[in-house]
N, C-alpha and C positions, 0 to 999 in steps of 0.2 A: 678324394684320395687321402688326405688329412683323419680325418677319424680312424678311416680303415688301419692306415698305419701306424698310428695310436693305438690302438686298440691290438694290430699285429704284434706289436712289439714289446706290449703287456701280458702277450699270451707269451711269447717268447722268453720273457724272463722270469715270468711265475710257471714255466713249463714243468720243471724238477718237481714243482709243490703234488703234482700228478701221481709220482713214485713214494711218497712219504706211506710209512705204515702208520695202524696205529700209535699213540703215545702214551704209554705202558699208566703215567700220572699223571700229564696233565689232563687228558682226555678221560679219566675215575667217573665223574659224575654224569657225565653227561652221554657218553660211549658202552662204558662197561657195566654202570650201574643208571643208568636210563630207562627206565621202567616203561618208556615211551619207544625203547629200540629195539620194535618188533614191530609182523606186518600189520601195514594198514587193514580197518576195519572201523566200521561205526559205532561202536561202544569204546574203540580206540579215543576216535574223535569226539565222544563227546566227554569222556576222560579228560581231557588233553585242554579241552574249553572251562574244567570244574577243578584245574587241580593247580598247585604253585611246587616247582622245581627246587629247594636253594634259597627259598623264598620269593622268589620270580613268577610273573604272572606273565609269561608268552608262548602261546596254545601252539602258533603255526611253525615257530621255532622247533617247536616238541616234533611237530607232525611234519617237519621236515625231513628229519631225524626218522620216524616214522618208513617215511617214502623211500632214502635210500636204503634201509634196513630190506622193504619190499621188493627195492629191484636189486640190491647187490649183496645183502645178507652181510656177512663181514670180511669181504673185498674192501680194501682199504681206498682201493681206486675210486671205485663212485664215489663215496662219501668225500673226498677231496675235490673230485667231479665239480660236484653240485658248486661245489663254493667257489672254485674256479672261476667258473662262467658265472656266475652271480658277479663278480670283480669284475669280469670284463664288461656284463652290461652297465655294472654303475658306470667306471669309465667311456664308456659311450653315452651315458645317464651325461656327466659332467661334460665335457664336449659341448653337450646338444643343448643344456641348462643355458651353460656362459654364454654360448655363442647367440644363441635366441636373446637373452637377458642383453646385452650387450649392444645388439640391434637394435632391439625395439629402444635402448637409451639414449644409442647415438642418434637415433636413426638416419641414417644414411648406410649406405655397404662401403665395404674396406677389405682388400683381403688382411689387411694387419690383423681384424677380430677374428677370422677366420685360424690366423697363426696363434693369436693369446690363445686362444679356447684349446689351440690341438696342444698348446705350450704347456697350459695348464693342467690339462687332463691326462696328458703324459707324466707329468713330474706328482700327480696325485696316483696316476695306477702304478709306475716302478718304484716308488718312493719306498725305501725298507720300514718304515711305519707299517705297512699293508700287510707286511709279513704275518703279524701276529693272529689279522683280521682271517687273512684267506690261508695260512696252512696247520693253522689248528683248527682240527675238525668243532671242537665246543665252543669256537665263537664262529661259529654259521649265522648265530642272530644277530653280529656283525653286517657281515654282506647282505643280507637277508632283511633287515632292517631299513638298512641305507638303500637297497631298489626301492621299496615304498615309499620311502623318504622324500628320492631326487623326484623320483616321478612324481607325487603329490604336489611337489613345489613348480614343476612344471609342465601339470597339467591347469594348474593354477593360475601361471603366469600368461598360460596360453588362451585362457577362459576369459582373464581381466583383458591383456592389450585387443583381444580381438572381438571381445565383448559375447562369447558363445557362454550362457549360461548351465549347459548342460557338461562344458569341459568343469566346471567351479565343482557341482555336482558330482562328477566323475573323481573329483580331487579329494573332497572328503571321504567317501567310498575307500579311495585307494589309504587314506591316512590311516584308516579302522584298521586296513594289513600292517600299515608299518608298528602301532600302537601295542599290538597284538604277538609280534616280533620282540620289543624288544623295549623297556619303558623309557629308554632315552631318546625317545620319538617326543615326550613332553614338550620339546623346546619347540617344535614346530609352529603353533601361536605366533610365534615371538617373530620369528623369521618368515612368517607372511608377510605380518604387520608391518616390518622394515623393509621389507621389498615393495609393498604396494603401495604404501607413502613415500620413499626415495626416488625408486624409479619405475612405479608405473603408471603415477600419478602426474601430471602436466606439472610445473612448476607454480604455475598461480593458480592450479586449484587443487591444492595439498589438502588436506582436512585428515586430524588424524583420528576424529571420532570415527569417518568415513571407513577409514581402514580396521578399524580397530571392530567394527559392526561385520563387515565384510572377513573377519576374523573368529566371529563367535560359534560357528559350528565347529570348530577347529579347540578351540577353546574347551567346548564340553567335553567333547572326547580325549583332549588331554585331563581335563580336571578329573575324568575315572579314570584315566590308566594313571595317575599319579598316586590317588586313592588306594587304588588295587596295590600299585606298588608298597607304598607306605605300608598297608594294611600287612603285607606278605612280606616285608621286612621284620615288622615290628612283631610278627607272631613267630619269628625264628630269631627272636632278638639277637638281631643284626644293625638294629638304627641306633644310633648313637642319639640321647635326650639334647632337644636344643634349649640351652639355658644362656642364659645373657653372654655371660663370659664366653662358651663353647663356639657362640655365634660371633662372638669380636673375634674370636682366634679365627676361625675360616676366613673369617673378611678378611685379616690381613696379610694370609695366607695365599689369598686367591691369584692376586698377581703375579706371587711368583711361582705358580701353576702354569701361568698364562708363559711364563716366560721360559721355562722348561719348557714346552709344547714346541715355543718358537723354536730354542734349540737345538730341539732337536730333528724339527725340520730341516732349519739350516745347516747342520753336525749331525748326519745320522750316524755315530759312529757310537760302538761302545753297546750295542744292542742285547737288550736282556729281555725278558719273558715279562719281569716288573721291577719297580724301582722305588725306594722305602721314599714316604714322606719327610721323616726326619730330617735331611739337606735343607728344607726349603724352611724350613721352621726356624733356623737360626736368622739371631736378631741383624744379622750385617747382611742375611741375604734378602730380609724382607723391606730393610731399608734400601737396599737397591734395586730389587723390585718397583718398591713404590716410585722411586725414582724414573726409573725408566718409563713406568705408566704413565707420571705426569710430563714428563718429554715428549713421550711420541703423541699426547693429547693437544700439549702445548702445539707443536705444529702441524697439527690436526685443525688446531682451531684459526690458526696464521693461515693456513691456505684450503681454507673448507670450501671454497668456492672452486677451486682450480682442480683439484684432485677428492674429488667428490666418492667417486668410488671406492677409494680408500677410506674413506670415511665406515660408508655403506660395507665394506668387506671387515674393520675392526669390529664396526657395532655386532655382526652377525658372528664372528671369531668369540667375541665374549657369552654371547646370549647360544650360541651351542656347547660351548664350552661349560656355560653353568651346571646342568646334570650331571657332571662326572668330576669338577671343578672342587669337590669338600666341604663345599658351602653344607651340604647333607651329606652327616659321614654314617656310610654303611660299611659295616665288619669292619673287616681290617682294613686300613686306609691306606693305600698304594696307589701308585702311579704307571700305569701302561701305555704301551703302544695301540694297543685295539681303543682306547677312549678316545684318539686322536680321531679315528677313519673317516667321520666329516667335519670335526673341528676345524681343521688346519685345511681344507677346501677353502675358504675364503683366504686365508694365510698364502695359500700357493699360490692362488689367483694374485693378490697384491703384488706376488713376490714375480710373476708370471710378465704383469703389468709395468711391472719398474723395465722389466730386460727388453721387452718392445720399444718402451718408450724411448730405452739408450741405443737402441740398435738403426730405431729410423731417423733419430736424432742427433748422434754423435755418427755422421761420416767417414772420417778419416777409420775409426778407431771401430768400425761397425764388424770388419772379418776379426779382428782381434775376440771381443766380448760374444759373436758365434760360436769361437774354436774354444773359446773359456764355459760356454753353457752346454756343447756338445760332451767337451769332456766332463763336466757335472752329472751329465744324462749317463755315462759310460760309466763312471765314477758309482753314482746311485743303484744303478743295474749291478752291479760287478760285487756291491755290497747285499743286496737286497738276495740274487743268488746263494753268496755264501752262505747267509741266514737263514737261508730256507731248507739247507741241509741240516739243522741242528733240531728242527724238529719233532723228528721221530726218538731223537735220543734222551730221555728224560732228566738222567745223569748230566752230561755235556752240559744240556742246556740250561739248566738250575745253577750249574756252575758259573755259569755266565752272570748269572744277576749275583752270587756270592762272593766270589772272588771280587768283584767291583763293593758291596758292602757288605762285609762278613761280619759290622757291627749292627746290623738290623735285625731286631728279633724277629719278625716277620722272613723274612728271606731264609735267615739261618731256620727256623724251621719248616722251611718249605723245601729246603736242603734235607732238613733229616728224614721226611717223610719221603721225599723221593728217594732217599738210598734205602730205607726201610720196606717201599715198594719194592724196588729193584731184590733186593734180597728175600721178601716173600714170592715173587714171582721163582728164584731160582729154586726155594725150599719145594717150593710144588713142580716143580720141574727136576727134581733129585740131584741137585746140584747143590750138597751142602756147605760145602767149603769152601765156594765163588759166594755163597749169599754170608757166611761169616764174615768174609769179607770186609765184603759191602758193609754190610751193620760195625766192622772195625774202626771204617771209614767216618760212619757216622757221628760213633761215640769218640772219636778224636776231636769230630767238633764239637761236642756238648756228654761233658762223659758221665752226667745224671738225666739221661733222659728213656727212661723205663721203658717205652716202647721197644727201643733197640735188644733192648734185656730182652725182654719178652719173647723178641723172636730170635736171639740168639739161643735160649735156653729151648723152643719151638725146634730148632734145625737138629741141635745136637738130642731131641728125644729123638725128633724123625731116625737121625744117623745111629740111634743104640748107644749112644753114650751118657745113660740116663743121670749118672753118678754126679758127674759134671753138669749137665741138664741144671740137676735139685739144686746145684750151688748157686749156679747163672738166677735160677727163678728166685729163689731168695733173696739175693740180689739185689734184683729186681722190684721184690714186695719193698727193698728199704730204701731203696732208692725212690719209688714213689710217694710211700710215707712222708719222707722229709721234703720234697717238691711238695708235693698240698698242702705241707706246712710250711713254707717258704712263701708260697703264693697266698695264702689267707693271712699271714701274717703282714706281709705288705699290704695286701686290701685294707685293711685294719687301718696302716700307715696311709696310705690317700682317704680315705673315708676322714678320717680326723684332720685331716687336712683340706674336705670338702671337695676333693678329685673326685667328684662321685662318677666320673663316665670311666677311670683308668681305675678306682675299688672296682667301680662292677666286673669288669673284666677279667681282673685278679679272685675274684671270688668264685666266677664263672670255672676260670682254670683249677682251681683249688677242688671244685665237686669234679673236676676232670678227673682228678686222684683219686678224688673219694667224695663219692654220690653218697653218703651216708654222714657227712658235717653237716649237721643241723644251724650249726653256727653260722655257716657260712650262706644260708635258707635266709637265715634271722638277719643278717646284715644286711641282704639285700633287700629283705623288704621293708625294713629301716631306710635305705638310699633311696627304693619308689616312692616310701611315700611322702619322705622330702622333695621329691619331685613332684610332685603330686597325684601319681598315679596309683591310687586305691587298690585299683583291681590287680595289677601286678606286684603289688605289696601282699595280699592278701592270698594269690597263687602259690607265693613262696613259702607261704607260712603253712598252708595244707600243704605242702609237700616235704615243709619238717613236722607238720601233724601226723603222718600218714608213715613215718620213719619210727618218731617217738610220740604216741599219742596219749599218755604220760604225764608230759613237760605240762605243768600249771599257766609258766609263765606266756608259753608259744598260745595256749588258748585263750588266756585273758586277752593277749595282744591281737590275736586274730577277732575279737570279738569287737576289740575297740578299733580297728580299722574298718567293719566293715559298718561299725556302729555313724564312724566317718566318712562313710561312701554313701550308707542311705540317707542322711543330714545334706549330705551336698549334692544328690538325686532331686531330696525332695525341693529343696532351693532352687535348681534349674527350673523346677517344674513350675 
């Protein structure tokens, strides 16, 4: 009765997610411009196995996408459907995970483990973290991911303790689905290796070569989807270059990632759609970070013997955490609630573990800390609800992460593109005076950002006010201008100052203005091939050849780049 109710009472509080329409923005790429959101078909699927999203390489994702397209068209119901029930089978995924893992450790029965695991699995499926996972339709490769996920690890666990080599077989199989979903399935290696040397291996006969062997098919198949990934990053240059420095800053950054996460596990309050990295960069919060890390290590290592699984749930808390963690920064670097959805599984478990242990062990005080975890459970649900009506509102909900940091450039324009949607959606709906609006709203918050021009000057042709139109787009043209000269001029400023990952970005924005700065070509292929990348030095420069073919200097320089590529070709060879 334990799961069932778990699992009832998961359906019950993600039931609203059911009624959510589509989301006008944040669902753009993956819903409305989805080239994969049509009916299935076999030229579909073999599309879907040849192509990268976004720069993302997950085919079943796409062909998920696909299937509710096939059965609901664009009914908004299915497509939440799917993701729905996806949430409730991991939730029964985790359940069945803990509860088996937990046995075969103790082994003995209890119903205590019986109570951890429903404990646990309840405060992982209502937890408003989830929110983000299961009622945004474009992270399906969320839940969709994490079924492959759990189940691999526990077709796994069930193959080693009971020695059935065809479950081990069955487990890598199923990992090729999760890999395939969604590339933060990498970390699985990792979280074999620590389960089957901690606790599936006898105490005196640990070997971690053993495990680490019994880990290698697991290993290949992550080492190409990490490829693919990387590869399909780096051709939508989205990956940020690792250089010495870039890679100390993540490291000391990482912690206090880890401690966010915790946070807001513990606090889910204050819920946004995503949350700027900038907080965690500051020098007093990484010194307490670090702090906190070597605390909870320190008596990690005072009582490794007693509380062993605590051990075993931080190591696996870190090592899932890696892939979304910064350590590899891709695009824009933010912090979400969907990068938690199996992080903080070993997090809740611990956190699961503590409340049993004071419950069968503090007597007197044992209905007190119930009626305190029941109302948490009430408390969690009651939040996770209200979140899950902000959803469908693209406006509302962007506000949400703005108003909490209206100084983050990322956020504030993720702000202005959703009001910029919302007011193209109304121009084509002939409602031009609601989408001026909207675009008024925007340009309050940044009042040189051309886009807005653009489609205010777009409404008032549609409405016949062409006069006023001309002025708006004029406007427009100079408010751009000076933006691409704003942003290449700062590139200029971190370039000479050796920022080469925050020039490149500034230069990037700067051809945003205007694709025709050859300047801004030249710079950055000056910044590649201080990096050492030849060939992306050398792309740049053909594409200020291919502008001004002309320029003396652009060809001498492209000549002696590539004169430096075949030199250091012929030397590998």
């Amino acid at each position: 009765m334990i799961p069932l109710a778990v699992v009832g009472l998961t359906a019950l509080v993600f039931l609203p997610s059911l009624f959510l329409g589509f989301n006008l923005f944040w669902d753009l790429f993956y819903v409305f411009q989805n080239p994969f959101q049509k009916s299935i078909s076999l030229p579909l699927v073999k599309e879907a196995f040849f192509s990268l999203v976004e720069g993302n390489y997950h085919p079943l994702t796409l062909l998920s996408h696909s299937l509710d397209y096939t059965v609901w068209k664009t009914n908004p119901f299915g497509h939440h459907l799917t993701s729905y029930l996806l949430h409730l089978i991991n939730v029964f995924l985790v359940f069945t995970l803990i509860e088996y893992l937990i046995r075969r450790w103790r082994r003995r029965p209890g119903s205590s483990l019986i109570y951890l695991a429903g404990l646990a699995a309840l405060i992982f499926g209502i937890h408003p973290l989830r929110v983000e996972s299961v009622a945004w339709i474009t992270e399906r490769k969320d839940v969709l991911f994490a079924f492959f996920y759990l189940l691999t690890i526990y077709l796994f666990v069930r193959g080693r303790s009971e020695k059935k080599t065809y479950l081990y077989w069955w487990a890598v199989l199923v990992y090729l689905g999760a890999i395939l979903c969604k590339a933060m399935a990498v970390s699985l290696p990792v979280v074999v290796i620590i389960l089957d040397y901690r606790m599936l291996s006898p105490a005196g006969k640990r070997r971690l070569r053993r495990s680490f062997l019994r880990a290698v098919p697991f290993v290949v198949l992550a080492a190409g989807a990490a490829l693919l990934a990387v590869l399909g990053q780096h051709r939508e240059s989205l990956m940020a270059p690792l250089t010495p420095m870039i890679i100390l800053e993540n490291l000391l950054q990482f912690p206090g990632v880890m401690v966010f996460y915790v946070g807001k596990t513990l606090w889910p309050f204050g819920m946004a759609p995503l949350y700027p990295l900038e907080p965690l960069t500051a020098p007093g919060y990484i010194i307490f970070s670090w702090l906190l890390l070597a605390g909870v290590l320190t008596i990690f290592c005072l009582y490794r013997n007693r509380y062993s699984s605590l051990i075993t749930g931080f190591l696996l808390f870190i090592f899932l955490l890696l892939p979304v963690g910064g350590l590899v920064r891709v695009g824009a670097q933010v912090l979400a609630d969907r990068f938690s959805y199996l992080p903080t599984i070993p997090l809740i478990f611990a956190l699961s573990l503590l409340i049993i242990m004071a419950i069968s062990r503090i007597g007197r005080l044992r209905g007190i800390i119930i009626a305190a975890v029941v109302i948490w459970i009430a408390v969690l649900s009651r939040s996770t609800i209200s979140y899950i009506a902000f959803w469908d509102e693209p406006i509302t909900l962007t506000q949400r992460a703005y108003q909490n940091y209206p100084r983050s450039g990322i956020i504030r324009l993720m702000m202005l593109r959703t009001y910029n949607r919302a007011a193209a959606d109304l121009i084509e709906k002939g409602q031009y005076n609601r989408a001026i609006e909207e675009l008024a709203h925007a340009l309050a918050i940044q009042s040189d950002f051309p886009d807005s021009y653009y489609l205010w000057a777009y409404a008032l042709e549609r409405a016949g006010r062409l006069g006023r139109a001309g002025e708006v787009r004029r406007k427009a043209d100079e408010v751009k201008r000076k933006l691409g000269e704003r942003y290449f001029n700062q590139g200029l400023f971190c370039a000479e100052r050796q920022e080469y990952y925050k020039a490149e970005g500034l230069f990037r924005e700067a051809l945003v203005y205007n694709k025709a700065r050859i300047e801004a070509y030249y710079n950055l292929s000056v910044i590649y091939e201080k990096q050492g990348d030849l060939q992306a030095a050398a792309d740049e420069l053909k594409k200020a050849l291919a502008i001004s073919p002309t320029q003396p200097q652009l060809r001498r320089r492209l000549i002696s780049v590539l004169e430096s590529q075949s030199k250091l070709d012929r030397d590998v060879d």
